[in-house]
RODO-2510 file (C-alpha; in nm, 4 decimals, decimal comma):
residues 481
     n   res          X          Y          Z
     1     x    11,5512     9,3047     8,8319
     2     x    11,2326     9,5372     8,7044
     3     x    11,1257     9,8827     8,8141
     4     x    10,7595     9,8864     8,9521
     5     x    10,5803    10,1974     9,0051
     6     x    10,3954    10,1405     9,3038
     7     x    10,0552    10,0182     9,2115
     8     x     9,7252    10,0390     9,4362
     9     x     9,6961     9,7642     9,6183
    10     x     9,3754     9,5031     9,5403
    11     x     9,4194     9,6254     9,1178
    12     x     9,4448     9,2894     8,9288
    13     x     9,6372     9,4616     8,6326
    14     x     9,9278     9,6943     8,7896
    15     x    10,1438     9,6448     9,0982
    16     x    10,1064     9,9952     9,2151
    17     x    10,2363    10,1359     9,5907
    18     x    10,0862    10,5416     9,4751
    19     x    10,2881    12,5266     9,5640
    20     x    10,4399    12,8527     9,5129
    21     x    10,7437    12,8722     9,7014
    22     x    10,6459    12,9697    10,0618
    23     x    10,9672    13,0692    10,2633
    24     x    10,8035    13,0730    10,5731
    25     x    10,7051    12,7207    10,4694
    26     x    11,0862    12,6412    10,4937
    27     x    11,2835    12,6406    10,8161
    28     x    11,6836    12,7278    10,7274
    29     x    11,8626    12,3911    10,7057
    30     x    11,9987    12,3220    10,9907
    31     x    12,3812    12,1839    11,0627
    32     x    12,3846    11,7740    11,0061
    33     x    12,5828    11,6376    11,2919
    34     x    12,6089    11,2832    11,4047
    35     x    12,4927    11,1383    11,7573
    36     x    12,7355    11,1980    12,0061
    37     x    12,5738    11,0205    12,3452
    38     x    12,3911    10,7491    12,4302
    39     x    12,0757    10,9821    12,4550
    40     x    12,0966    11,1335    12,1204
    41     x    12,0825    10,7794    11,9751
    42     x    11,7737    10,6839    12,1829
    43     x    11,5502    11,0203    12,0738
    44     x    11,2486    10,9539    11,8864
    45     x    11,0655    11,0455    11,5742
    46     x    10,7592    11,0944    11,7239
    47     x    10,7379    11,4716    11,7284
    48     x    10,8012    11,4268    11,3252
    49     x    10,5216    11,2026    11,2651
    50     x    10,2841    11,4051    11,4726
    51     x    10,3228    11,7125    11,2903
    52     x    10,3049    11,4859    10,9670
    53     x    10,1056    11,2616    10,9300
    54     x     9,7669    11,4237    11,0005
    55     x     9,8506    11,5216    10,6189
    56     x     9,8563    11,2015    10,5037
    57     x     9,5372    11,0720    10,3204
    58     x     9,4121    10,7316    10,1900
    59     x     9,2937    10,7771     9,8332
    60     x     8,9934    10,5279     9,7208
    61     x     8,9379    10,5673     9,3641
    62     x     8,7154    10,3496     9,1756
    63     x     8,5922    10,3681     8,7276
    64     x     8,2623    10,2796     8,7128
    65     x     8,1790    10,1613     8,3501
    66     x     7,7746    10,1113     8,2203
    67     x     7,7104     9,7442     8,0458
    68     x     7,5282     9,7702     7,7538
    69     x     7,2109     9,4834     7,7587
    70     x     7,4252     9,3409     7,4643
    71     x     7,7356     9,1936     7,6125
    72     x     8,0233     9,0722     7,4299
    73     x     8,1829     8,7495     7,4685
    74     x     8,4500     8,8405     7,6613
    75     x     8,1977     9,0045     7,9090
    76     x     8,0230     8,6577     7,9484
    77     x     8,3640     8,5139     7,9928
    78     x     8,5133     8,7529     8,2750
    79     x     8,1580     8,7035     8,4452
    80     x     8,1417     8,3237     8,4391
    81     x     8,5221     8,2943     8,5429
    82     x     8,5554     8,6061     8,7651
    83     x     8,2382     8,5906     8,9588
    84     x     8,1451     8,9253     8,8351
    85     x     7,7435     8,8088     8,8428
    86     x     7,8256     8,7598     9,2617
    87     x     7,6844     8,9603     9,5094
    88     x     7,8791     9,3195     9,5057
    89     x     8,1318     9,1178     9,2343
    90     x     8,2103     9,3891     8,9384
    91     x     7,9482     9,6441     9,0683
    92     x     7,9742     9,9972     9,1562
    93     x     7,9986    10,0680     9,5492
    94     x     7,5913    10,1113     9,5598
    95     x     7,6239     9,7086     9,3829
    96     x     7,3858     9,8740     9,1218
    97     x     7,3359     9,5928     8,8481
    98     x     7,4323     9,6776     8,4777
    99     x     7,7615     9,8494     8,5698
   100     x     8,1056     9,7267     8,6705
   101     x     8,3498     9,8450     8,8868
   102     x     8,7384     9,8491     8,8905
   103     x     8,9208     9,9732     9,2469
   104     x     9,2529    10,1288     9,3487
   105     x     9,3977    10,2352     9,6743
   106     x     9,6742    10,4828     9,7221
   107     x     9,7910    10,7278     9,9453
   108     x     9,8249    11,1095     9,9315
   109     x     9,9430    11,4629    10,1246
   110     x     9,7426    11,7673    10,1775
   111     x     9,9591    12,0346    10,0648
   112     x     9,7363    12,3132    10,0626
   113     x     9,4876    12,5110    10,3047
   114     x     9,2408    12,5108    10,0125
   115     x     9,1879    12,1368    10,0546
   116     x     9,4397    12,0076     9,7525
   117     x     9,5882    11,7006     9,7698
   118     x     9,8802    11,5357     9,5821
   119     x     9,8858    11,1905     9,4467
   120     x    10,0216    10,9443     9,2222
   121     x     9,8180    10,9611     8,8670
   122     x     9,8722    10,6402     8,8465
   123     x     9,6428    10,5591     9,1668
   124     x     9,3418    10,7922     8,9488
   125     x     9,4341    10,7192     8,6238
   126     x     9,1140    10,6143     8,4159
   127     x     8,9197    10,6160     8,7657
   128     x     8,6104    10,8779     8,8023
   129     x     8,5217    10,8311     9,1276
   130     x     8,7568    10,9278     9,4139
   131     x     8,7248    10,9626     9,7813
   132     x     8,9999    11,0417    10,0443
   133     x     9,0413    10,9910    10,3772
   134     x     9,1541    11,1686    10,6497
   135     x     9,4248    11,0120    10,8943
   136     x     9,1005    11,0728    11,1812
   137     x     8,8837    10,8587    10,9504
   138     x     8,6669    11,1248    10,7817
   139     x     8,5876    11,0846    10,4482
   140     x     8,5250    11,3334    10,1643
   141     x     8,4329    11,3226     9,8250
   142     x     8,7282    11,3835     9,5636
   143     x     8,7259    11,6570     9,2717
   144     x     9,0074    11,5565     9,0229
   145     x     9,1389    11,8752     8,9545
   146     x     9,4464    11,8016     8,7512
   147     x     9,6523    11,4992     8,6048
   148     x     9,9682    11,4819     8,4746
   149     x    10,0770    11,1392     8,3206
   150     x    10,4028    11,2862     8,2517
   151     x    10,5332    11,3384     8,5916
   152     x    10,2785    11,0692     8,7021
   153     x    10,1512    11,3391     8,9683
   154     x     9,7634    11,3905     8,9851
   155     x     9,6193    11,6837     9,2425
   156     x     9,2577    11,6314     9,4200
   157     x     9,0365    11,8728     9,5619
   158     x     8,8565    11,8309     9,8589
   159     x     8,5916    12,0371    10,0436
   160     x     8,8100    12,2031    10,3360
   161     x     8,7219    12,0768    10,6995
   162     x     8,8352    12,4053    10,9515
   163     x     9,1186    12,1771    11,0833
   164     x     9,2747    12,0785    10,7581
   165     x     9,6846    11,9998    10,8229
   166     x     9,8832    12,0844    10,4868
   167     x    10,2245    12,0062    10,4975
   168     x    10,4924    12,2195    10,3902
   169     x    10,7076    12,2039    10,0905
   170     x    11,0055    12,1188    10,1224
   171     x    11,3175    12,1976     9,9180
   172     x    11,4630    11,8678     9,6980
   173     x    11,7047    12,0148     9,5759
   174     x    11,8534    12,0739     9,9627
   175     x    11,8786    11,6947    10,0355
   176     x    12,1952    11,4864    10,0687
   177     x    12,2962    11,1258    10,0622
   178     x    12,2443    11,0090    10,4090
   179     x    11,9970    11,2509    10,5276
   180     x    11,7646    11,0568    10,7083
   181     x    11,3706    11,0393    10,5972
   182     x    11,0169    10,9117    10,6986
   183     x    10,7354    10,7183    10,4571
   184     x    10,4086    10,7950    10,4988
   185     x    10,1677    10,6184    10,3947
   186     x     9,8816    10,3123    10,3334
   187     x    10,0678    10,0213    10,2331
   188     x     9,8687     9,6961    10,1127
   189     x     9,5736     9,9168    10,2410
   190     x     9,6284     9,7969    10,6162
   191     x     9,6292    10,1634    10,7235
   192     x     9,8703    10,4944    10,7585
   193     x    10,2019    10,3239    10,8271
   194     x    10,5478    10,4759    10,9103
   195     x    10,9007    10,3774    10,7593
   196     x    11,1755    10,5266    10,8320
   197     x    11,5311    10,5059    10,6264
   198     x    11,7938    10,7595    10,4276
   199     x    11,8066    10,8920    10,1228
   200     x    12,0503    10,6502     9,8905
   201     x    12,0692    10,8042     9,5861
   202     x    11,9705    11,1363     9,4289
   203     x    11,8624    11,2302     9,0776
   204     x    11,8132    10,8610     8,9941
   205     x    11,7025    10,8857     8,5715
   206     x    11,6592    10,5317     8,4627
   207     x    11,3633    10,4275     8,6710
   208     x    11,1124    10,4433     8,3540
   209     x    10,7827    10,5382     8,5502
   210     x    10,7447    10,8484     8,4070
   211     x    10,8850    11,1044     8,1255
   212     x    11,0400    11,3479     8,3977
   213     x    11,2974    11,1146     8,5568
   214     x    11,5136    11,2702     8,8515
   215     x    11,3791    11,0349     9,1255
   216     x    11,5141    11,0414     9,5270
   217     x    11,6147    10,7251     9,6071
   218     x    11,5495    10,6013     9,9857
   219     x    11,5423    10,2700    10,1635
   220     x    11,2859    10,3800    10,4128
   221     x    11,0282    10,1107    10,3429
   222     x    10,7852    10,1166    10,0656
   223     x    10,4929     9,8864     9,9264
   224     x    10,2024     9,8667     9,6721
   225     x     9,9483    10,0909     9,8522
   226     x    10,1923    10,3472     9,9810
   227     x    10,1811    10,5207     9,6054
   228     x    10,1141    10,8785     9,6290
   229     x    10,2643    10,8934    10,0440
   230     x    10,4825    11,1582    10,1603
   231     x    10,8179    11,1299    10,2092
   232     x    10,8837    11,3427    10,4904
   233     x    11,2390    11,5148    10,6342
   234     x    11,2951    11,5237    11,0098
   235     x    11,1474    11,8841    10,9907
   236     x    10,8281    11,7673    10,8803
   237     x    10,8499    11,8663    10,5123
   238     x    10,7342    11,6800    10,2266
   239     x    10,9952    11,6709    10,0262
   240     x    10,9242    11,3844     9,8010
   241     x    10,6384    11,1870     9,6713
   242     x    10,6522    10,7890     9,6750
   243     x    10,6241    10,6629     9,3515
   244     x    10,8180    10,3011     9,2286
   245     x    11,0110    10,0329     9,3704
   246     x    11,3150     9,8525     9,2680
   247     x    11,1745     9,4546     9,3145
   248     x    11,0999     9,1087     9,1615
   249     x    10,7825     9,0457     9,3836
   250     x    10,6217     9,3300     9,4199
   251     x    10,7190     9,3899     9,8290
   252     x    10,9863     9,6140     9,9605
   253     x    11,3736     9,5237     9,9137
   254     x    11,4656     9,8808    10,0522
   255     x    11,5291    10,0696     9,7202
   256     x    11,2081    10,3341     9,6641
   257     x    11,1892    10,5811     9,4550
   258     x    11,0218    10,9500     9,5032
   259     x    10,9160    11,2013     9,2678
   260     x    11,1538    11,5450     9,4393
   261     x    10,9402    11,7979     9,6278
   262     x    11,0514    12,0765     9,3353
   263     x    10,8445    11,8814     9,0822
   264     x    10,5613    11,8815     9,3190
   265     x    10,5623    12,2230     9,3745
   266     x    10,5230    12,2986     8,9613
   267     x    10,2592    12,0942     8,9750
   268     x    10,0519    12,1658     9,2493
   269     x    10,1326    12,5824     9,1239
   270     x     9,9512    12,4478     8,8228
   271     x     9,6502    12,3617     8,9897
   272     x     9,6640    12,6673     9,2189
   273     x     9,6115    12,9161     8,9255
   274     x     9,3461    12,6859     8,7750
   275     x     9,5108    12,4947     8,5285
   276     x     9,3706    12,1240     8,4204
   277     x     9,7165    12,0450     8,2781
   278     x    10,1031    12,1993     8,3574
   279     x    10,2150    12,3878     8,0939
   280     x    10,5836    12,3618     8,0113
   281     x    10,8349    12,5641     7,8359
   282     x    10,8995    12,4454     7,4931
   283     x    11,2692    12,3953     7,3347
   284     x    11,2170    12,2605     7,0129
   285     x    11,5845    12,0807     6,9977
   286     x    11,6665    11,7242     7,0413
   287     x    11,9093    11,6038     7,2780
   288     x    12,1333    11,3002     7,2940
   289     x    12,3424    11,1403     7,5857
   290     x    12,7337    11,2589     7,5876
   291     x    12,9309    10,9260     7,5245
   292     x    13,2901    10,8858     7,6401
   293     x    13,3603    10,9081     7,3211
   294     x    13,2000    11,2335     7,2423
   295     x    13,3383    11,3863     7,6182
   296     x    13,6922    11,3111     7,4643
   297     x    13,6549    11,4398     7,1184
   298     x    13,5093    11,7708     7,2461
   299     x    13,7525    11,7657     7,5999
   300     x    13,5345    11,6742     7,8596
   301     x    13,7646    11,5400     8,1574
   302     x    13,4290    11,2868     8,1740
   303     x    13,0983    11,1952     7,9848
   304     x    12,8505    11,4902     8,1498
   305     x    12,5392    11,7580     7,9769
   306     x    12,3604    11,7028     7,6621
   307     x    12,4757    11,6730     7,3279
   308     x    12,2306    11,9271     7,1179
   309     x    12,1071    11,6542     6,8198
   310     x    11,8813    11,8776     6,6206
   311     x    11,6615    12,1929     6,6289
   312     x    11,3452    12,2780     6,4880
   313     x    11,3045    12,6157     6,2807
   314     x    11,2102    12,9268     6,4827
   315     x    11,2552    12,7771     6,8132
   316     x    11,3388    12,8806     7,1297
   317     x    11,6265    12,6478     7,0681
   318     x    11,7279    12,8397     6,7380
   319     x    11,6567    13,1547     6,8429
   320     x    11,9266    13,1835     7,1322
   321     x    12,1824    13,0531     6,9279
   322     x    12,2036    12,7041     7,0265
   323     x    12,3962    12,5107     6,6929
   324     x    12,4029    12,1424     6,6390
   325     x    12,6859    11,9895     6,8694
   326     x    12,6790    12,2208     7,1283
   327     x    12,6909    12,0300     7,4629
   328     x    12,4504    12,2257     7,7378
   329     x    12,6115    12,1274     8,0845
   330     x    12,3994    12,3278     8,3111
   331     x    12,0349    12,5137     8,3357
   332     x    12,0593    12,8476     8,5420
   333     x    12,3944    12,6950     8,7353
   334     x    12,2340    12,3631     8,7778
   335     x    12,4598    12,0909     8,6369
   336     x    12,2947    11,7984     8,3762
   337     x    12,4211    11,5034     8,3203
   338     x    12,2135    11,3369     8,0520
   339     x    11,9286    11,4227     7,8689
   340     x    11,6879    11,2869     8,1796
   341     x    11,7876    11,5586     8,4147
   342     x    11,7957    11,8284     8,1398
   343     x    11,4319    11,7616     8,0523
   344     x    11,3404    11,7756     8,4784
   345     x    11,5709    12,0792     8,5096
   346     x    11,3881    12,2395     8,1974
   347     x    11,0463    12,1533     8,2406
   348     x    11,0521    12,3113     8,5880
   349     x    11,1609    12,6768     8,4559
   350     x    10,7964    12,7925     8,3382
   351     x    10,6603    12,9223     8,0372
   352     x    10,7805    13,3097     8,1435
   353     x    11,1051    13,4821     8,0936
   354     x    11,4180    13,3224     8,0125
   355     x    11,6779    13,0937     8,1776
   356     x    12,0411    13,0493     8,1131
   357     x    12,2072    12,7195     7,9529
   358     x    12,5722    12,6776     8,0218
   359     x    12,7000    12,5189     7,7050
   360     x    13,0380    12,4161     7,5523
   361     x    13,0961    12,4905     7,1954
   362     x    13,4564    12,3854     7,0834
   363     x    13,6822    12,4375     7,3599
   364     x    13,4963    12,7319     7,4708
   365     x    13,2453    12,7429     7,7532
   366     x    12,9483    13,0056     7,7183
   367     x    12,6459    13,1294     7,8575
   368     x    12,3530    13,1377     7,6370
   369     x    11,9783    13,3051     7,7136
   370     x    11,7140    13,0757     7,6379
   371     x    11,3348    13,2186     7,5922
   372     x    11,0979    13,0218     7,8294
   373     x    10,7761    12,9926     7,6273
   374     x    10,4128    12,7376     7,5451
   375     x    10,4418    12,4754     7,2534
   376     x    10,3466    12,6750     6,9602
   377     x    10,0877    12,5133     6,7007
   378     x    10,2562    12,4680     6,4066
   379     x     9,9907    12,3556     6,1761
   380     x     9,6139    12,3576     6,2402
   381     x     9,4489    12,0776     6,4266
   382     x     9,2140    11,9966     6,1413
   383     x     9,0551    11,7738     6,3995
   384     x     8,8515    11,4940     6,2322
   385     x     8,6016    11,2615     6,4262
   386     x     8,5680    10,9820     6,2751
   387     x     8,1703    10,8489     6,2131
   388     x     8,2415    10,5790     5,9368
   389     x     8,2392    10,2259     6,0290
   390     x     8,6073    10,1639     6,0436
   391     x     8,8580    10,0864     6,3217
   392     x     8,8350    10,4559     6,4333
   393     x     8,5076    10,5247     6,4566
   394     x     8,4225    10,6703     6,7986
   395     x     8,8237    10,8434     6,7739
   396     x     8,8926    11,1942     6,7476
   397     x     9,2299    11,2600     6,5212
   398     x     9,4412    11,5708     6,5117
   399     x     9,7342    11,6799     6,3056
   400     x    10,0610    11,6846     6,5643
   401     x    10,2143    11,9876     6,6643
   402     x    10,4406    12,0499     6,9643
   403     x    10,1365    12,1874     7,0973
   404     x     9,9003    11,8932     7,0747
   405     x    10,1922    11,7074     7,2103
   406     x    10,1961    11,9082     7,5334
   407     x     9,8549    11,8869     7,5595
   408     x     9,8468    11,4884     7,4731
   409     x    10,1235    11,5296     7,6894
   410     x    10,3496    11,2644     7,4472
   411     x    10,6427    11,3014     7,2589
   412     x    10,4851    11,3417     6,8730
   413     x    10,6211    11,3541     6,5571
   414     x    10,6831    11,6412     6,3509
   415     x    10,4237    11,5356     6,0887
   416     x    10,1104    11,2834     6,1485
   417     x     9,7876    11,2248     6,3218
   418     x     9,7451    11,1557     6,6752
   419     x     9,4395    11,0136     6,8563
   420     x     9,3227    11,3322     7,0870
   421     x     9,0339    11,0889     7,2180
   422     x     8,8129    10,8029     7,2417
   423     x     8,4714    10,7187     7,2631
   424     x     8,4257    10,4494     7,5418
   425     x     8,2630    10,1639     7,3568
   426     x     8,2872    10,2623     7,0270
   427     x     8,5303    10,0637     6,7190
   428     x     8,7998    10,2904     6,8062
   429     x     8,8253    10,2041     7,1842
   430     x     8,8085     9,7898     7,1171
   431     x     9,0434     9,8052     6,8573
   432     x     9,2622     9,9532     7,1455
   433     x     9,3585    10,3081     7,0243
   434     x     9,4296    10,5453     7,3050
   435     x     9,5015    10,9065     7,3856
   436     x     9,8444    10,9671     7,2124
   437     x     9,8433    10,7145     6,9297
   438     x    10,0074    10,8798     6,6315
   439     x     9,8522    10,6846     6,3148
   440     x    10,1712    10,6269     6,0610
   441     x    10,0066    10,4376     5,7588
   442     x     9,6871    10,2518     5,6813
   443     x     9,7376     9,9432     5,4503
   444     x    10,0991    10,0501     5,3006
   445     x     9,9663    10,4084     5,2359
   446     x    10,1616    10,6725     5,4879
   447     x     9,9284    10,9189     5,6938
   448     x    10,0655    11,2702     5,7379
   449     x     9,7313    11,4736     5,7843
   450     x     9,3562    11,4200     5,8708
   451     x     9,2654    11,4972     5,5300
   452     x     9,4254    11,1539     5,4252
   453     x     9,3287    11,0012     5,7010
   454     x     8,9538    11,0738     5,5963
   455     x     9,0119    11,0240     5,2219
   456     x     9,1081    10,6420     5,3274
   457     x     8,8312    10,5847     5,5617
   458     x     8,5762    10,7176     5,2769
   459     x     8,7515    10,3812     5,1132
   460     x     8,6417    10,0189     5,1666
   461     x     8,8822     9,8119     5,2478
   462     x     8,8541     9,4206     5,3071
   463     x     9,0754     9,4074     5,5875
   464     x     9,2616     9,7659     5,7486
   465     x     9,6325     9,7096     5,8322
   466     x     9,7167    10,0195     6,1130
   467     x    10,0472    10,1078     6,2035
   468     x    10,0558    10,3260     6,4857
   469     x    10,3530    10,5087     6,6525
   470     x    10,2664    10,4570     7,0296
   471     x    10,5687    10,6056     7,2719
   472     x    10,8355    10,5946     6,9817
   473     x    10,8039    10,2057     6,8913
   474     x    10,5672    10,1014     6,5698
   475     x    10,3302     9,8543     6,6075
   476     x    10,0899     9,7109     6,3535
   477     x     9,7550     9,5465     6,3590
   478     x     9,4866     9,4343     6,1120
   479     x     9,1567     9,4661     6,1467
   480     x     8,8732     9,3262     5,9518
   481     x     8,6475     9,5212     5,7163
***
């Protein structure tokens, strides 16, 4: 049965639903007891959604695209079979003719007194207009302030009514299996709607929505539309953002998945200080899963940590003494148990300072200090933008570094040339490059650095075979002359 990130409702192509630590943000956690009276069982959530929900937003987000007078064939197809030439069909909100208009609805939280608001990037991805609003029905325009694809979190900026409700942060890492949780939210676009269920599972790694796994798992009901939501504790915290769902059709089967209120707060810090992107710290080592096999040879009791793979010269990695085969089983006291939640734990420690990595070398358990710094920039960009008429005309190409990776936000090779951006409309964006594309070889010939990639493109070729490296699998296309 398939994950499914929860995809805007009424968006043809996905099946979407969507802070500095504040301590007087965060009430102590109280004792968890059980109902003991008939009374206790019949009390309400009400008070909870109250203080909540008035933080919950609807998020309409909508990419307008210009058509050119010249229209392709597949333009005259989509409007002859998808009524695109109808009144209002494939038009901007105005119905302005010449342009068309693709839609997504989501949900989101106000988490800040400044008027920011976290979503779901996937509810804003590629969009460039974006309105939210308010659970009283007021509306405001949207500034996208930051996105980041990686953690498929987005924040919004929005011009601060007096009476603006943020809701506290809570802390994730606090939660237990069976506390008991409320989802918040616009499912299917019928309006804010209210779910309530426990939290099944924690640090759930294998969802594949987005490169920082470590999801909460709840089966408080969740559907396409509710993407971006809060889910709330019975103190009115948010302490997770909704995110997937675990389904075959699309609707709710009661296992939902949230991104944890302690990635949140990273991100939202981010866009606090003014940041278009999070920065992360940078470890420049390769990690592997611990088989049983590998817990027995080095005396594990069971398969748990990371298995260090490989380290890059002059890292952070190399630097504190890290050697190949060390296993790191915790990040500052904070166990790992695969390479999923070491990337969360690490990615969440800042680009200041250090942190310490509890590792097993032999039979001997150690603490090492690990520096917490940026992606360096190994090599220069040598950025090329491509003019000649070739498949990547309209395409800007850089040589990889970790740096351009952090910034491309995409796991890039060593040595190669990735696609930093696209020209909508031009060769580059029909032929279907996008942001991230690492270009391995052109007709047979390997690519390692823009100069080769110009030298080629200076060359005519009949037909241009392109193999790409797009999210660590090669594909290859040819293109005519």
């Amino acid at each position: 049965m398939p994950f499914s990130p929860l995809r805007p409702a009424g968006l043809l192509s996905v099946l979407l639903l969507a802070a500095t630590p504040v301590a007087a943000q965060m009430a102590q956690t109280p004792e968890k007891t059980v109902p003991l009276s008939k009374g206790e069982i019949q009390l309400s959530f009400a008070p909870v959604v109250k203080r909540a929900a008035p933080s919950v937003v609807n998020v309409y987000a909508t990419h307008v695209e210009k058509r050119t007078a010249r229209s392709s064939a597949m333009d005259e197809f989509m409007r002859r079979f998808f009524g695109e030439d109808r009144p209002g069909g494939g038009r901007s909100p105005g119905g302005m003719p010449g342009e068309r208009a693709q839609r997504s609805l989501g949900s989101g939280v106000i988490v800040d007194g400044s008027g920011l608001v976290i979503t779901n990037n996937h509810v804003i991805a590629e969009m460039n207009e974006v309105k939210v609003s308010l659970a009283d029905k007021r509306e405001f325009e949207a500034q996208i302030v930051l996105r980041d694809p990686r953690t498929d979190l987005a924040v919004l900026k929005i011009k601060t009514p007096a009476d603006i409700a943020p809701m506290p942060i809570g802390d994730s890492d606090h939660l237990e299996v069976g506390d008991v949780v409320l989802a918040i939210g616009n499912p299917f676009g019928v309006g804010q709607t209210v779910t309530q269920g426990i939290v099944s599972a924690l640090a759930r790694t294998q969802v594949g929505s987005s490169d920082y796994q470590f999801f909460i798992q709840t089966d408080a009901a969740i559907n396409p539309g509710n993407s971006g939501g809060a889910l709330v504790d019975l103190q009115g915290r948010l302490v997770g953002v909704n995110t997937a769902i675990y389904s075959q059709s699309g609707g709710s089967h009661g296992i939902g998945f949230a991104i944890p209120a302690s990635m949140i707060r990273a991100v939202v810090e981010a866009a606090k200080t003014g940041g278009s992107l999070v920065r992360r710290p940078w470890l420049g080592a390769r990690v592997q899963s611990v088989t049983p096999d590998i817990a027995e040879s080095v005396g594990l009791d069971r398969p748990t940590g990371v298995l260090v793979a490989s380290m890059q010269a002059k890292s952070p990695a190399e630097e504190a003494g890290l050697k190949r085969g060390d296993v790191v089983l915790s990040i500052d006291g904070q166990s790992v148990d695969d390479p999923e939640a070491f990337g969360y734990r690490f990615a969440l420690k800042g680009i200041s300072g250090t942190t310490q990595f509890g590792i097993l070398r032999g039979t001997r358990r150690q603490t090492l200090a690990v520096k917490l710094s940026p992606a360096p920039e190994t090599r220069p960009r040598d950025a090329l933008k491509v003019r000649a008429r070739t498949p990547f005309a309209g395409a800007t190409l850089v040589n990889t570094s970790p740096a351009v990776g952090e910034e491309l936000q995409a796991d890039l090779p060593e040595e190669g040339v990735a696609v930093s951006a696209v020209e909508d409309g031009s060769l580059a964006n029909r032929a279907g490059f996008k942001k991230g594309d690492v270009i391995v070889a052109i007709n047979g010939i390997p690519v390692a650095s823009t100069k080769d990639l110009d030298r080629l493109t200076q060359r005519s070729f009949g037909l241009w075979e392109v193999s790409i490296n797009r999210g660590g699998e090669v594909l290859t296309s040819v293109f005519g002359g």
